[in-house]
py3Dmol code that shows the C-alpha trace and the ligand (Angstrom):
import py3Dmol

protein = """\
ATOM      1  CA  UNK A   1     -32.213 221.275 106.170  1.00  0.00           C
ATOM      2  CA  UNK A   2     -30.141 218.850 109.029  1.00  0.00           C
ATOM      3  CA  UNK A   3     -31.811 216.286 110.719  1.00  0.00           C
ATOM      4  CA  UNK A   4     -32.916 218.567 113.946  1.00  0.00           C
ATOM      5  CA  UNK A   5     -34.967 220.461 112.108  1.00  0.00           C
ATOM      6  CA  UNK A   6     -36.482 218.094 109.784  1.00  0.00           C
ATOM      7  CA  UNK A   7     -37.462 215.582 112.704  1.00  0.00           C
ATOM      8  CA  UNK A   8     -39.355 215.777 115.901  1.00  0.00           C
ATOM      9  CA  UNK A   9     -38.069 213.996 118.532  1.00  0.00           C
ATOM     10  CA  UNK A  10     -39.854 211.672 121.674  1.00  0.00           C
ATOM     11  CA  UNK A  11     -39.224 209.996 125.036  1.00  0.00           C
ATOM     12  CA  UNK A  12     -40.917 206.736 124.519  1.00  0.00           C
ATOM     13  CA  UNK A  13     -40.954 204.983 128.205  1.00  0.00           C
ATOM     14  CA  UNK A  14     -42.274 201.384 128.480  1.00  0.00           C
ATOM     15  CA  UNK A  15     -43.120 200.865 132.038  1.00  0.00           C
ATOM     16  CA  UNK A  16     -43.710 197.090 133.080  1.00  0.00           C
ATOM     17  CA  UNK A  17     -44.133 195.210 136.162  1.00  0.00           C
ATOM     18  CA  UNK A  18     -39.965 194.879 136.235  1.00  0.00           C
ATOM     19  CA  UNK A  19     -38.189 197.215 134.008  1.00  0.00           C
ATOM     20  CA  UNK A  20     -38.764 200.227 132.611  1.00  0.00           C
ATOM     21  CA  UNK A  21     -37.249 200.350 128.952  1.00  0.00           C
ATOM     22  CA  UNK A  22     -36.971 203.713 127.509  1.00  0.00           C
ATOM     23  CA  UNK A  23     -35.114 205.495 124.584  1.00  0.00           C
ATOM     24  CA  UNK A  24     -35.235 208.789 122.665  1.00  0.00           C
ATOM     25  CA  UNK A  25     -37.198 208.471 119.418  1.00  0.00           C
ATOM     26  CA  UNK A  26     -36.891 210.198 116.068  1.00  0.00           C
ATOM     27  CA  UNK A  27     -40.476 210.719 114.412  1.00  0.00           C
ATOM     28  CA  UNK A  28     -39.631 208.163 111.664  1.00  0.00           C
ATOM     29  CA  UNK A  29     -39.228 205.467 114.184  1.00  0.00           C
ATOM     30  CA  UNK A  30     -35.518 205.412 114.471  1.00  0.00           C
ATOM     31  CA  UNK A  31     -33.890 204.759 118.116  1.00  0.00           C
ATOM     32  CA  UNK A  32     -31.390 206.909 118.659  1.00  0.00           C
ATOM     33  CA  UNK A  33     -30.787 206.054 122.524  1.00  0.00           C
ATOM     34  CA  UNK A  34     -32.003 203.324 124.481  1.00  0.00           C
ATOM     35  CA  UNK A  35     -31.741 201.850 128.232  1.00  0.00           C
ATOM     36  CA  UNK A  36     -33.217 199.994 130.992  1.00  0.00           C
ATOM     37  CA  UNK A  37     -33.525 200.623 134.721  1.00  0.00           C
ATOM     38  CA  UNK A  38     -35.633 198.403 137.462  1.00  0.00           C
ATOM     39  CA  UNK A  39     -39.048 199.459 138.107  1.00  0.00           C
ATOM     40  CA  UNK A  40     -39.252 198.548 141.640  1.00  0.00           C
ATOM     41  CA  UNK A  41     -42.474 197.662 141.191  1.00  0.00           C
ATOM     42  CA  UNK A  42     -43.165 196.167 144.656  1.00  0.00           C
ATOM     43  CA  UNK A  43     -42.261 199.769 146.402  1.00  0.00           C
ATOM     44  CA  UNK A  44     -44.674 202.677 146.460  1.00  0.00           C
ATOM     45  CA  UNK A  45     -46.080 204.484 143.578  1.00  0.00           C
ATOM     46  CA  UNK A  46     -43.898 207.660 144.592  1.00  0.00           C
ATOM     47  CA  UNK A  47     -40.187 204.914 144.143  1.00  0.00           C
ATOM     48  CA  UNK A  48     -41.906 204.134 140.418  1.00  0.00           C
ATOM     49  CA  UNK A  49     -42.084 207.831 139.581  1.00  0.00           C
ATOM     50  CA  UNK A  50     -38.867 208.635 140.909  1.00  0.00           C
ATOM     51  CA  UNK A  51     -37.408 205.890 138.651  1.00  0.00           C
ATOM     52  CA  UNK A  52     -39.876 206.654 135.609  1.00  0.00           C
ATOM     53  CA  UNK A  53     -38.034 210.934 136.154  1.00  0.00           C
ATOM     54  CA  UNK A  54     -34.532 209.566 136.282  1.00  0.00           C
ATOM     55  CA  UNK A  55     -35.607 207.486 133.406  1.00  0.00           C
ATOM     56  CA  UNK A  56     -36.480 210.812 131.290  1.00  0.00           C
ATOM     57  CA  UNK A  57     -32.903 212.780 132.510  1.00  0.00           C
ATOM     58  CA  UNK A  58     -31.165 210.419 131.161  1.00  0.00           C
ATOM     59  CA  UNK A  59     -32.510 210.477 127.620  1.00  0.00           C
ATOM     60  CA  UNK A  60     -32.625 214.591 127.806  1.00  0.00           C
ATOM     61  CA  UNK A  61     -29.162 214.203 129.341  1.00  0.00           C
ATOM     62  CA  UNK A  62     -28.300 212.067 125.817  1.00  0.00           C
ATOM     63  CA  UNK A  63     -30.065 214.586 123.751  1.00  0.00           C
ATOM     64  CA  UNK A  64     -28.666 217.493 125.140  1.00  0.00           C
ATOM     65  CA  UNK A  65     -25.152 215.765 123.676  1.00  0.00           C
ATOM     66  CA  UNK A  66     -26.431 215.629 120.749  1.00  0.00           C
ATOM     67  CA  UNK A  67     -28.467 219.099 120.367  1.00  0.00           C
ATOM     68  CA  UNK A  68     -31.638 217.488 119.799  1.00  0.00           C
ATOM     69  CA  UNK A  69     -34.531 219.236 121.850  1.00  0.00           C
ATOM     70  CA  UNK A  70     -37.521 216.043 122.780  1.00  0.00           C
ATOM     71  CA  UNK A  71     -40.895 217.930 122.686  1.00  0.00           C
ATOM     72  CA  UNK A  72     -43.204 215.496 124.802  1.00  0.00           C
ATOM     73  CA  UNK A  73     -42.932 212.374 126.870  1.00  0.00           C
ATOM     74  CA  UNK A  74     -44.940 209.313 125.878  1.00  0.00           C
ATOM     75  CA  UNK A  75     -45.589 206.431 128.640  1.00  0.00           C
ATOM     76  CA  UNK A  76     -47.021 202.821 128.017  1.00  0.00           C
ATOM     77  CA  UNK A  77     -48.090 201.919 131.380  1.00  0.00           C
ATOM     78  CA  UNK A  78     -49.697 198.221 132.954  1.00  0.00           C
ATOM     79  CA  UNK A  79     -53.526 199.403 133.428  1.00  0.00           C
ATOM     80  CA  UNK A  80     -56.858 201.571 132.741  1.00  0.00           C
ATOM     81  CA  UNK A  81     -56.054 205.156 131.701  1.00  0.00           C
ATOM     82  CA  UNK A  82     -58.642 207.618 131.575  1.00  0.00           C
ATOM     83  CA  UNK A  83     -60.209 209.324 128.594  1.00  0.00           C
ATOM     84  CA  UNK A  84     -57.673 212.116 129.181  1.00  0.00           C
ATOM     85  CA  UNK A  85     -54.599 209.907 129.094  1.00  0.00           C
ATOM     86  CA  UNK A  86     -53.151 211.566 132.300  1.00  0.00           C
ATOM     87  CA  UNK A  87     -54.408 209.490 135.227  1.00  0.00           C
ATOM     88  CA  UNK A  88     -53.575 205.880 135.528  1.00  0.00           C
ATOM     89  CA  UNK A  89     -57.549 204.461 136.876  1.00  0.00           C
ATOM     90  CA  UNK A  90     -56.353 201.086 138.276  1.00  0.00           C
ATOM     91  CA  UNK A  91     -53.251 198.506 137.850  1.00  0.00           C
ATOM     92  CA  UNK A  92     -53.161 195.167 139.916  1.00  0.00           C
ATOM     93  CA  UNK A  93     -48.607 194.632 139.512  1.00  0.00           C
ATOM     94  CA  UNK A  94     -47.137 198.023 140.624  1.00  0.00           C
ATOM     95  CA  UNK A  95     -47.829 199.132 144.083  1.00  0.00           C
ATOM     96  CA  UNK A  96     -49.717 202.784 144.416  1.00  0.00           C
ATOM     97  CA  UNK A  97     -50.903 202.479 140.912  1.00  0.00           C
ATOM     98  CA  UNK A  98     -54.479 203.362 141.471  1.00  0.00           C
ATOM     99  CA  UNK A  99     -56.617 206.739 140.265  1.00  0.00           C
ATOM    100  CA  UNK A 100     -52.996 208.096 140.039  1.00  0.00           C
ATOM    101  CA  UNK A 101     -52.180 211.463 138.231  1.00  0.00           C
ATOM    102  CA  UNK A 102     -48.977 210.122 136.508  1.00  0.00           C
ATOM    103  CA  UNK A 103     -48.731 212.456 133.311  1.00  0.00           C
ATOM    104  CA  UNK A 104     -48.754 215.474 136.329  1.00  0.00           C
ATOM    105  CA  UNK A 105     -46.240 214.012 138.503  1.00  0.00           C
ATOM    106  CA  UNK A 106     -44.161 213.735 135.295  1.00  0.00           C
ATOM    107  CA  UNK A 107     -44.681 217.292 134.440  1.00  0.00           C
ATOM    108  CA  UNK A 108     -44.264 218.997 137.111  1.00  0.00           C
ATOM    109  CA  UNK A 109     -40.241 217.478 137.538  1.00  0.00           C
ATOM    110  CA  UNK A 110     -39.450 217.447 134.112  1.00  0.00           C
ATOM    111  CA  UNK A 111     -40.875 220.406 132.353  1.00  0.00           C
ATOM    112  CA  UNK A 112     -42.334 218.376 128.690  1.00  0.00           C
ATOM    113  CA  UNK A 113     -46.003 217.490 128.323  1.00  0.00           C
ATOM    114  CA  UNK A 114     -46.701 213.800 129.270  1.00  0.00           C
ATOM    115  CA  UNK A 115     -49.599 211.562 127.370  1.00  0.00           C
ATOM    116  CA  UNK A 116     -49.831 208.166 128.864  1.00  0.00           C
ATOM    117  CA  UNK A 117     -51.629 205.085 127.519  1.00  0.00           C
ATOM    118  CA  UNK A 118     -52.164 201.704 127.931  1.00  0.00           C
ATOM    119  CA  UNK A 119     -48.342 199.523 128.316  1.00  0.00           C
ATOM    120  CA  UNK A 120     -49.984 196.751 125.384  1.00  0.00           C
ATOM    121  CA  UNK A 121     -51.824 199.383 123.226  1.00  0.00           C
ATOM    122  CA  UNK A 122     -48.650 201.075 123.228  1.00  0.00           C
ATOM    123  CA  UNK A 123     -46.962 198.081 121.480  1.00  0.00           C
ATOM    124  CA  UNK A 124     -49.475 197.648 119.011  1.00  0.00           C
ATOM    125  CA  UNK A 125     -49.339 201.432 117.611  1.00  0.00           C
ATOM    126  CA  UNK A 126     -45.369 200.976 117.904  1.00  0.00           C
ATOM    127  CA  UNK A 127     -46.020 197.656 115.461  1.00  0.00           C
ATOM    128  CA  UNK A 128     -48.772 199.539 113.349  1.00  0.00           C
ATOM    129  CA  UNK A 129     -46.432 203.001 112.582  1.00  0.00           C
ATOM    130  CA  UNK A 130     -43.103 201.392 112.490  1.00  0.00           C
ATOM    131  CA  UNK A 131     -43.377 197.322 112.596  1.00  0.00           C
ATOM    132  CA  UNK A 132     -44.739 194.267 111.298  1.00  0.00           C
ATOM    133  CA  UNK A 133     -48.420 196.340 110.277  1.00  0.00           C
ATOM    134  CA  UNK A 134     -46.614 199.217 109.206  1.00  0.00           C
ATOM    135  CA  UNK A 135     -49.291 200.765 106.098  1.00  0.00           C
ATOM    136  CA  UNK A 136     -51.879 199.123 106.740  1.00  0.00           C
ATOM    137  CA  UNK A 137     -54.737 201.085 108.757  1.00  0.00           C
ATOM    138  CA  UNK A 138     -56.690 198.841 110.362  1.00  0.00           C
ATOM    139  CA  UNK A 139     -55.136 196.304 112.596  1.00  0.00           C
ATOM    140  CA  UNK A 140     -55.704 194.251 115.962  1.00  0.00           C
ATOM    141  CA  UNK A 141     -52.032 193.436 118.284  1.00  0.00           C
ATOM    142  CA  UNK A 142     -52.648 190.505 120.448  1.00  0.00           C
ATOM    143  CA  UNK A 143     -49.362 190.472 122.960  1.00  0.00           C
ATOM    144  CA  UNK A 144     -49.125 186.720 124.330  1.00  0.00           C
ATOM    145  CA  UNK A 145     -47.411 186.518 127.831  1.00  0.00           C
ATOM    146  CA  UNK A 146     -47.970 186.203 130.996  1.00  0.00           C
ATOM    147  CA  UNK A 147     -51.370 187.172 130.712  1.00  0.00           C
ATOM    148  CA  UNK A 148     -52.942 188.759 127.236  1.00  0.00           C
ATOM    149  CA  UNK A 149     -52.818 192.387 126.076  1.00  0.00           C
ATOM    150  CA  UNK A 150     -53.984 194.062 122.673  1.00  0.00           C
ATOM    151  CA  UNK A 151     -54.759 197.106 120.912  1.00  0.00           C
ATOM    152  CA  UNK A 152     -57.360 197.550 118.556  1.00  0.00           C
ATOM    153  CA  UNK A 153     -56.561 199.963 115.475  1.00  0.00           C
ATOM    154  CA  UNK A 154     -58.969 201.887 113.255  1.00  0.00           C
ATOM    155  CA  UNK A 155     -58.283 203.693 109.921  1.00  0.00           C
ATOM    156  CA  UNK A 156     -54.865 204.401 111.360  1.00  0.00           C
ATOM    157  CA  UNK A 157     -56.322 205.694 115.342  1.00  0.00           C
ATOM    158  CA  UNK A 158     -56.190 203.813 118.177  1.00  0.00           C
ATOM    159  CA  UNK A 159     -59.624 202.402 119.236  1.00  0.00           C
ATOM    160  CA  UNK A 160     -60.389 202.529 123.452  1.00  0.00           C
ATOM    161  CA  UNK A 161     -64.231 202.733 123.677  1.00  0.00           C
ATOM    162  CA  UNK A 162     -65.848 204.945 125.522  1.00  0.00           C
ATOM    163  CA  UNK A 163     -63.728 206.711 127.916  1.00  0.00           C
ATOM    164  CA  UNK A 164     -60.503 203.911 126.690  1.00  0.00           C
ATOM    165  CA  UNK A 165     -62.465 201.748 128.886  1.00  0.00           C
ATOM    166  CA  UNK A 166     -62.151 198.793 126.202  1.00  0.00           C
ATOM    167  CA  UNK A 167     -59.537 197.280 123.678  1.00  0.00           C
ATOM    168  CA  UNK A 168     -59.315 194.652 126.689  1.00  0.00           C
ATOM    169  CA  UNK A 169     -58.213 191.880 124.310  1.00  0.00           C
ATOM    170  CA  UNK A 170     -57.636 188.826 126.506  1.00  0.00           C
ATOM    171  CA  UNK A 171     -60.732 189.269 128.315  1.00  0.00           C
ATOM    172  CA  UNK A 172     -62.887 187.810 125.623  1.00  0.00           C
ATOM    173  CA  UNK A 173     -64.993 185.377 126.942  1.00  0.00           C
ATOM    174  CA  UNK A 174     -64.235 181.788 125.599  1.00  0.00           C
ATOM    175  CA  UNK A 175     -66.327 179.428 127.910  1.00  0.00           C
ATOM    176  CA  UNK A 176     -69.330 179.892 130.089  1.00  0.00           C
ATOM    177  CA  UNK A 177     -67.828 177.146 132.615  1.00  0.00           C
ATOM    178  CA  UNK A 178     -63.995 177.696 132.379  1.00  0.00           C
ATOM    179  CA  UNK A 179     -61.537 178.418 134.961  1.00  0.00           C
ATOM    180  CA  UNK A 180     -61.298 181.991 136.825  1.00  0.00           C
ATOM    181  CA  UNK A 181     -59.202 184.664 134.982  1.00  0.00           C
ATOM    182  CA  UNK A 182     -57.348 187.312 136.967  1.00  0.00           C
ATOM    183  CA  UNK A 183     -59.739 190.108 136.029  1.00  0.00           C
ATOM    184  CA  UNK A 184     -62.757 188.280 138.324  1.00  0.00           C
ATOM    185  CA  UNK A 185     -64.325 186.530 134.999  1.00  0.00           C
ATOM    186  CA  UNK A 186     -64.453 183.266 134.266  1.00  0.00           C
ATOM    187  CA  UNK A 187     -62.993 181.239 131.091  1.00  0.00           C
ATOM    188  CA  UNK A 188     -61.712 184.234 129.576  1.00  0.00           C
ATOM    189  CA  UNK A 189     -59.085 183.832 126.244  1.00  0.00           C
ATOM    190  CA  UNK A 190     -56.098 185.207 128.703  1.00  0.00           C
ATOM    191  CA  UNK A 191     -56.704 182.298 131.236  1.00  0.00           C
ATOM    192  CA  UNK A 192     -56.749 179.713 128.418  1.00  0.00           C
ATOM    193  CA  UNK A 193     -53.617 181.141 125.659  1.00  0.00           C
ATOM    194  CA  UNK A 194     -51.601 183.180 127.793  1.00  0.00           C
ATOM    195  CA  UNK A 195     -48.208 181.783 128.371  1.00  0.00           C
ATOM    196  CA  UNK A 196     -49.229 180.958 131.698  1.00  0.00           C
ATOM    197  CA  UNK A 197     -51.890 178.975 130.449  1.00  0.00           C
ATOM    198  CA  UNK A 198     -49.823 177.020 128.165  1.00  0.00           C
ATOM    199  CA  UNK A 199     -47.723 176.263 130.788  1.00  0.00           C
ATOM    200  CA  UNK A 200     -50.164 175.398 133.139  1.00  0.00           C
ATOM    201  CA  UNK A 201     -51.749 172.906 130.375  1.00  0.00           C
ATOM    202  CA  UNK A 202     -48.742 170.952 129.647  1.00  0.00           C
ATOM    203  CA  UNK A 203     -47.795 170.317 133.175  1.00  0.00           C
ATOM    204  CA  UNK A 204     -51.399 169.129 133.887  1.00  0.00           C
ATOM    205  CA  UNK A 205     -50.750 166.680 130.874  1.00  0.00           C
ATOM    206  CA  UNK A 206     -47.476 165.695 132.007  1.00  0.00           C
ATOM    207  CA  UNK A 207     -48.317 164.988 135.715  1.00  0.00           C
ATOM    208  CA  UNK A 208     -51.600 162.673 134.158  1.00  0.00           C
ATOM    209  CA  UNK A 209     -48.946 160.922 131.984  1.00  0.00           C
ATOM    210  CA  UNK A 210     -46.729 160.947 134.760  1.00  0.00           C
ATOM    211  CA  UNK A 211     -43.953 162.836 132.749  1.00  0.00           C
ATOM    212  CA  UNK A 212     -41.197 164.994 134.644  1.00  0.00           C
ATOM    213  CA  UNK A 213     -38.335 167.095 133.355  1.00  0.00           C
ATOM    214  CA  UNK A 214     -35.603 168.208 135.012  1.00  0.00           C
ATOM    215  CA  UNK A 215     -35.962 171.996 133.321  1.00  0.00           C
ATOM    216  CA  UNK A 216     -37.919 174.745 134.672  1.00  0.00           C
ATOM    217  CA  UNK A 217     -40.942 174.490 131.674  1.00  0.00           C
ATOM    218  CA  UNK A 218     -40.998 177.626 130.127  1.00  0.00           C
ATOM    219  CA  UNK A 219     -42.882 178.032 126.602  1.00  0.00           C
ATOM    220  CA  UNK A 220     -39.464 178.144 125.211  1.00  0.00           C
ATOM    221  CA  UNK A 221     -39.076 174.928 126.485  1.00  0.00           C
ATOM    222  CA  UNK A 222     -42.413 173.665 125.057  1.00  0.00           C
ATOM    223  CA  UNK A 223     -41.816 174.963 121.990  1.00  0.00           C
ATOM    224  CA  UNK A 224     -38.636 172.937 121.598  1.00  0.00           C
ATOM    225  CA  UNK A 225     -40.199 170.243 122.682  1.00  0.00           C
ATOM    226  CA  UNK A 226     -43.129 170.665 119.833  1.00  0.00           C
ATOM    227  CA  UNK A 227     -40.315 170.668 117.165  1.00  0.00           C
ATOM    228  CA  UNK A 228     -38.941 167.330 118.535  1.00  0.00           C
ATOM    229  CA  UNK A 229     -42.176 166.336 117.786  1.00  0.00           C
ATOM    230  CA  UNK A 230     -43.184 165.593 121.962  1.00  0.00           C
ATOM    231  CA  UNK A 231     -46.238 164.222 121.870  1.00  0.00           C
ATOM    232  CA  UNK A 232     -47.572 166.779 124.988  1.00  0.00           C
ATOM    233  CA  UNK A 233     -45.770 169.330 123.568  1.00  0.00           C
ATOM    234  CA  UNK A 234     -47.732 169.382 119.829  1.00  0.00           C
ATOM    235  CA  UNK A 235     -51.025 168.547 121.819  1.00  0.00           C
ATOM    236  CA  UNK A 236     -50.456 171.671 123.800  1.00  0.00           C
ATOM    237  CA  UNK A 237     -49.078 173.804 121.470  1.00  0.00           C
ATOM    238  CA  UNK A 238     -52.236 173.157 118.713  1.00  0.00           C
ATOM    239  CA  UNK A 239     -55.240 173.317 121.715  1.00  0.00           C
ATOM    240  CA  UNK A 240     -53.093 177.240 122.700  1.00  0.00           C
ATOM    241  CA  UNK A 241     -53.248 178.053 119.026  1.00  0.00           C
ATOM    242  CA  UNK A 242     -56.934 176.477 118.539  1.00  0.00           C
ATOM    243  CA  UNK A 243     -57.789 178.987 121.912  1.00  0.00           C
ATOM    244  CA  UNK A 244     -55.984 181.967 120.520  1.00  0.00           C
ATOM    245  CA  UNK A 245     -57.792 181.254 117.196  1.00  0.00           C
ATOM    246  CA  UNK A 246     -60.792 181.393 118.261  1.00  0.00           C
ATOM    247  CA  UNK A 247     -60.607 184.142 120.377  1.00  0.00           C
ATOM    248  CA  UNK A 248     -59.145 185.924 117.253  1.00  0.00           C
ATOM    249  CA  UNK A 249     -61.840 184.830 115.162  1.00  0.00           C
ATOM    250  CA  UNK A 250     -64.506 186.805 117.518  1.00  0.00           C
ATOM    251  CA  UNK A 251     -62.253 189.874 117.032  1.00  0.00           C
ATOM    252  CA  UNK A 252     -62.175 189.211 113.491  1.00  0.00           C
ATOM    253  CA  UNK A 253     -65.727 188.816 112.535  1.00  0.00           C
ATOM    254  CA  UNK A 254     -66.359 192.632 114.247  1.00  0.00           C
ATOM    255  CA  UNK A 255     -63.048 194.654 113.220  1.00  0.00           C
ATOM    256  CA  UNK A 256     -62.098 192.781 109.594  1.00  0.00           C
ATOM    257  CA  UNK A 257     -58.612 193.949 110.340  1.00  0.00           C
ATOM    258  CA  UNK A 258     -55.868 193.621 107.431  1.00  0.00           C
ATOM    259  CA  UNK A 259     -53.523 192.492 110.019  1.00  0.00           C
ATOM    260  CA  UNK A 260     -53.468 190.591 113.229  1.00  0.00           C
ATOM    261  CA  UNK A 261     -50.338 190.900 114.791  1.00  0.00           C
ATOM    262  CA  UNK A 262     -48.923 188.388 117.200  1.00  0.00           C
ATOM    263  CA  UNK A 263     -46.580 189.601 119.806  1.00  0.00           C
ATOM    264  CA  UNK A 264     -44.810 188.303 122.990  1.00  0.00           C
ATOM    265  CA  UNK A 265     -42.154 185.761 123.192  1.00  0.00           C
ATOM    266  CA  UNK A 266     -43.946 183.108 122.249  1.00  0.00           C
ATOM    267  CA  UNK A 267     -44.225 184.905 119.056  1.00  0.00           C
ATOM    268  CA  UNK A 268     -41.023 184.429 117.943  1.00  0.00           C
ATOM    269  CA  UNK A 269     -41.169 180.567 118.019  1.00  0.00           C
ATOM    270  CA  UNK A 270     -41.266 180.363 114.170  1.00  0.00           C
ATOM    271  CA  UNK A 271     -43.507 180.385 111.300  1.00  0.00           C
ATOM    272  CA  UNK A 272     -45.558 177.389 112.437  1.00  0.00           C
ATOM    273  CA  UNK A 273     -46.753 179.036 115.091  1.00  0.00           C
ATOM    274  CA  UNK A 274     -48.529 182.141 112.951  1.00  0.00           C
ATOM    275  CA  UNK A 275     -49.497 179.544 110.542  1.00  0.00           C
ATOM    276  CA  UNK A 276     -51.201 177.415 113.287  1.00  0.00           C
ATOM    277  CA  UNK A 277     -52.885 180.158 114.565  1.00  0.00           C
ATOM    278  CA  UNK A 278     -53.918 181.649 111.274  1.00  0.00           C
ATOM    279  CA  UNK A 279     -55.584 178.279 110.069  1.00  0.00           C
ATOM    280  CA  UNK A 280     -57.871 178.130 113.613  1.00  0.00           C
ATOM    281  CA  UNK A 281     -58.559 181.798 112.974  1.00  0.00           C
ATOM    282  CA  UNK A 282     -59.750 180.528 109.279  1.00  0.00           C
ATOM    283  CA  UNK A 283     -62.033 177.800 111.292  1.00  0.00           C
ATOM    284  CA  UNK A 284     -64.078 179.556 112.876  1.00  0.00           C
ATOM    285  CA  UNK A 285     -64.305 183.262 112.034  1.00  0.00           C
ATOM    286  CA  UNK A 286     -66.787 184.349 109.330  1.00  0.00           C
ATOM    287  CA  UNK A 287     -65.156 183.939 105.791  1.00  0.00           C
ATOM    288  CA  UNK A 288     -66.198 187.195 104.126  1.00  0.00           C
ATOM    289  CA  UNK A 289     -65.050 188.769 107.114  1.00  0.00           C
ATOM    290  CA  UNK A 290     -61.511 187.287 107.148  1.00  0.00           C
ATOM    291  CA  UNK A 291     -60.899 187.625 103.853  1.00  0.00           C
ATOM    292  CA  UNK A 292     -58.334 190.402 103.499  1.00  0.00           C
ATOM    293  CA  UNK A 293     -57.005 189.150 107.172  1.00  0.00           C
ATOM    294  CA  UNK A 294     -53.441 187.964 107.441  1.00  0.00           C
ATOM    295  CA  UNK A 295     -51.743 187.227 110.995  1.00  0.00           C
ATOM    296  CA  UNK A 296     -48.273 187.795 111.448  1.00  0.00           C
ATOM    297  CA  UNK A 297     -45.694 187.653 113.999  1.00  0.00           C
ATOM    298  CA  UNK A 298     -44.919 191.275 115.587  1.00  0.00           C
ATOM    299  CA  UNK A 299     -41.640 192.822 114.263  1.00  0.00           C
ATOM    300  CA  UNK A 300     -40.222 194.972 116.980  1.00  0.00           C
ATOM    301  CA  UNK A 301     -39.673 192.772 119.879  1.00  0.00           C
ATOM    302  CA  UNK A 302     -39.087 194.257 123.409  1.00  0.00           C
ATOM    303  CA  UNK A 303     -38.332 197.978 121.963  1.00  0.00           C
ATOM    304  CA  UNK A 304     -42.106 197.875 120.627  1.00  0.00           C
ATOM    305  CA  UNK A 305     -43.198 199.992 123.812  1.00  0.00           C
ATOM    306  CA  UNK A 306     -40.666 202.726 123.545  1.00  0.00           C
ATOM    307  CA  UNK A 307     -41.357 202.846 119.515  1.00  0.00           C
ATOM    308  CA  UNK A 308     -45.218 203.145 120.473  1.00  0.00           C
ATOM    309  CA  UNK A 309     -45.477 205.269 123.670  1.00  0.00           C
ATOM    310  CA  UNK A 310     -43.142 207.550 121.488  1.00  0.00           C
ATOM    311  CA  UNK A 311     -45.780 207.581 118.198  1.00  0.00           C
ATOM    312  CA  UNK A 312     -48.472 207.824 120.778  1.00  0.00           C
ATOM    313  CA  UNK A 313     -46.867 211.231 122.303  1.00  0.00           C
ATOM    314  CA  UNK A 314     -46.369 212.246 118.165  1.00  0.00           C
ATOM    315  CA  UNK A 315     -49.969 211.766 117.852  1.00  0.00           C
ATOM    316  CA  UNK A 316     -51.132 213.433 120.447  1.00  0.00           C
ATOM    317  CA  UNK A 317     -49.256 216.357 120.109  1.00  0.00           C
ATOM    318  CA  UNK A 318     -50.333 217.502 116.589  1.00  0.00           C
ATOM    319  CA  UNK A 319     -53.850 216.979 117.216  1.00  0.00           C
TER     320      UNK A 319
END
"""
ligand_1 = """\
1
ZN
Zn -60.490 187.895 132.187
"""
view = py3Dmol.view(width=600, height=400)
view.addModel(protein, "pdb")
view.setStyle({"model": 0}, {"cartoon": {"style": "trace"}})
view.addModel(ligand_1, "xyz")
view.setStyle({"model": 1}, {"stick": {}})
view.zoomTo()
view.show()
């Protein structure tokens, strides 16, 4: 039997607030074709979908030249999707994107079935069928960036509450009296270990200690500035991973996941970083509930989406 026939085959599109990366996905996880083009984000909601269509040609364009037939579409998009994972509810960073029929505007152009999804939840099945929690069942993503996303995995399903109204992972509330977080909270986990935050944080120390730097700060920057030991730098660095812990630690104590994985950029600042987060997660959740918990850093970088929107259209399709 060749390949063709012993394979299904995806579009996996990760849609985000700048680019959207895409690719044509083999049902064991392998990449055959990626690419990139800019979402244009700042348009109208009809410019995305335009882009998000010419995204798709292009991948049945590359399958076509290589006699592989893709059976479905799967999109991770920024937002709320409804229960039936074909209408995007409400997304504050791309213009239009609001009780929008997406999977049908898809369709109707391109002739496969869409299923669409959450852009972070998307990353987290990618990391759970192909990644850094591949065979393990029961797992929690946390993606650290500009703000916080996350999925929430159950004996191998992807958990959204009632009507995939939940799995809102960075809106965990941390302090009663905090600072405002974008969704209209206050002192959620996304407004205090987010990137942003972390940046935020270290500037406020700097400007007290009356500390400038020629560099934009980035948490690249910060993290380089932990390893050299900066005093601001490892005071930052160990208050985001005490925040992050904690927040973890709530997550913990209800799901007893066998993985927590840790994605983002900031991810990939080395070992320390899991370890520091995995010892304030050890604080303060519930021992017995933490037990067969281990945190690790995600595997799958920025092609995460495509792997997961991909798995997610797999998934869907066979049920
Ligand atoms: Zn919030």
């Amino acid at each position: 039997m060749n390949d063709t026939l012993k394979y299904k085959y995806a579009i996996g599109i990760d849609l985000g607030g700048t680019f959207i990366k895409f690719g044509l996905v083999r049902s064991d996880g392998q990449l055959l074709y990626e690419n990139i083009l800019p979402t244009e984000a700042d348009k109208t909601a009809s410019t995305v979908i335009a882009n998000l269509i010419s995204a798709v040609k292009k991948t049945q364009e590359y399958a076509q030249e290589q006699g592989v037939i893709p059976f479905g579409i799967g999109i991770g998009t920024p937002g709320i999707i409804d229960r039936t994972y074909r209408i995007v509810l409400e997304a504050n960073n791309i213009a239009g994107w609001k009780n929008l029929k997406l999977a049908d505007s898809i369709e109707q152009v391109c002739g496969l079935p869409v299923w669409i999804n959450n852009d972070a939840s998307m990353m987290g099945l990618g990391e759970q069928a192909f990644g850094a929690a591949r065979n393990y069942s029961d797992v929690l993503f946390l993606s650290v960036g500009t703000g916080i996303g996350g999925a929430i995995i159950i004996n191998s399903k992807l958990f959204g509450g009632y009507d995939n109204r939940g799995a809102e992972l960075g809106h965990i509330p941390l302090f009663s009296d905090g600072v405002t977080c974008s969704c209209g909270s206050i002192g959620c986990l996304e407004a205090y270990a987010s990137t942003t935050a972390l940046i935020q944080q270290f500037e406020n120390r700097c400007l007290i200690a009356g500390i400038g730097f020629l560099e934009k700060i980035t948490g690249k920057f910060i993290v380089k500035l932990y390893q050299e030991q900066h005093s601001i730098a490892v005071e930052s660095i160990n208050e985001h991973c005490r925040f992050l812990g904690r927040g973890i630690a709530g997550l913990v104590n209800i799901f007893s996941p066998q993985r927590v994985v840790i994605g983002g950029g900031i991810s990939e600042s080395g070992s320390f970083y899991i370890e520091n987060i995995e010892t304030e997660l050890n604080r303060y959740a519930v021992p017995s509930c933490a037990v067969n918990t281990e945190v690790c850093a995600a595997q799958l970088g920025n092609k995460a989406g495509i792997l997961g929107a991909s798995q997610w259209a797999f998934l869907c399709s066979s049920e």
